[in-house]
C-alpha positions in Angstrom: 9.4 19.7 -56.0 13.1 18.9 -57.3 14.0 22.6 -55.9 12.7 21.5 -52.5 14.6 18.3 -52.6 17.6 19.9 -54.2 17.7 22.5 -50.4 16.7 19.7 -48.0 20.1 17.7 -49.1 22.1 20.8 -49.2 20.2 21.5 -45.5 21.0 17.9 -44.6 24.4 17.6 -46.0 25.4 20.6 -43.1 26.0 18.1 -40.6 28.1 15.9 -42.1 32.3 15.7 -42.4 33.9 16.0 -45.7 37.6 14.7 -46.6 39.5 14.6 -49.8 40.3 11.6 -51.1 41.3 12.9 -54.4 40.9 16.4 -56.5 37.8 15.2 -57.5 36.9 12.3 -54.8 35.6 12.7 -51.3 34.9 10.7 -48.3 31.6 12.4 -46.5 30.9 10.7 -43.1 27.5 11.2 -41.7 27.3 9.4 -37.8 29.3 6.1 -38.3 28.3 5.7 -41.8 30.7 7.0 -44.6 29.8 7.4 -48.2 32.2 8.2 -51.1 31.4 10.8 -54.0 33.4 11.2 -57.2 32.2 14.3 -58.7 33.7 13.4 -62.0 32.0 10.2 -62.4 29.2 12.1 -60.6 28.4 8.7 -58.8 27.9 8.4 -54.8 28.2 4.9 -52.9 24.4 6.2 -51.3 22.9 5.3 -54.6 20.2 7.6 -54.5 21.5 9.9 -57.1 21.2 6.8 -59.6 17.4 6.9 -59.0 15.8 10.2 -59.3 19.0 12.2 -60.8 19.1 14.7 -57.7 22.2 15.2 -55.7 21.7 13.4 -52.4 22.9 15.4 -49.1 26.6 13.2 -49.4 27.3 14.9 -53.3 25.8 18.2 -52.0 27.8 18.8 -49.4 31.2 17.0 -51.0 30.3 19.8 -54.4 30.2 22.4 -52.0 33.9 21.6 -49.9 35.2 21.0 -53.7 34.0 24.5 -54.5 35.4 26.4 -51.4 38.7 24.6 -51.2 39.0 25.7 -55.0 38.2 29.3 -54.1 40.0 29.2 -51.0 43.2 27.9 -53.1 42.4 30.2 -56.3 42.8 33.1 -54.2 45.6 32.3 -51.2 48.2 33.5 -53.4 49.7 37.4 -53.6 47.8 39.6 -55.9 50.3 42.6 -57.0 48.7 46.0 -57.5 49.1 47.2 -60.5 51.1 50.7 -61.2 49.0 53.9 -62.6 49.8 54.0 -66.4 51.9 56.9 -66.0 54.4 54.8 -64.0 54.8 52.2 -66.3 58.2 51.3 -68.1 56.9 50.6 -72.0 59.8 50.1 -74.5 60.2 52.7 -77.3 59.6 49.8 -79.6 56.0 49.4 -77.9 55.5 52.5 -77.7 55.9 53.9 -81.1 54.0 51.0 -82.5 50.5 52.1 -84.3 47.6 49.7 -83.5 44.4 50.1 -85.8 41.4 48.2 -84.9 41.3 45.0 -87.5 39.5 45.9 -91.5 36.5 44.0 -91.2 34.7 43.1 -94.5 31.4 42.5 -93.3 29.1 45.1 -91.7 27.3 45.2 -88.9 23.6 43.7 -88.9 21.7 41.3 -91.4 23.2 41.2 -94.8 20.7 42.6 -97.4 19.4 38.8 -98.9 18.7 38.1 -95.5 16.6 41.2 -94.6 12.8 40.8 -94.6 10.7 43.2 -97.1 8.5 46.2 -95.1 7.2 47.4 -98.0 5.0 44.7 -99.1 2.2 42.4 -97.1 4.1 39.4 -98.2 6.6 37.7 -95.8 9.3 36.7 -98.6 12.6 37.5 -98.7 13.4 40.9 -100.1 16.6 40.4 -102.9 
């Protein structure tokens, strides 16, 4: 039922206009009546979200513009390829330097007070 509810305002919320009032504050206009959404405060002017703690179609859509403009943004800028290692210019000083992986003390798996005894029918801790 909430899954239903949670696609008909997502549905719904496709015919309506979203602008940025803020970063995280929108004003969605749906005909002539406009609501405003503040994701952070997670509060709409519609109410409805108060009630039965689903989005209604004016947060839906206003997450969705906040998610693409982010995207959009996160992404507009030059991404440099990056040179085949052969190519790269590493310092001697880098270079020469030996990197082991780090001494852990504690193996791998459960430690041995922890481990549950096979070999008898009872369930207690083997020590």
């Amino acid at each position: 039922m909430a899954a239903t509810k949670v696609l008909a305002s997502v549905e719904h919320g496709q015919t309506m206009n979203v602008q940025t009032i803020s970063a995280t504050k929108f004003k969605v206009t749906h005909g002539m009546k406009y609501y405003t959404v503040d994701l952070v405060g997670r509060k709409c002017s519609y109410q409805e979200f108060h009630i039965d703690l689903i989005h209604c179609p004016h947060t839906a859509v206003a997450i969705g513009y906040y998610i693409t403009e982010n995207l959009r943004e996160m992404y507009s800028g030059e991404v440099m390829k990056i040179a085949h290692p052969d190519n790269w210019d590493v310092p001697l000083e880098v270079s020469s330097r030996v990197v082991l992986p780090p001494h852990n003390l504690r193996q791998a798996g459960c430690s041995r007070t922890n481990r549950m005894s096979i070999g008898s029918r009872s369930l207690s801790r083997g020590r």
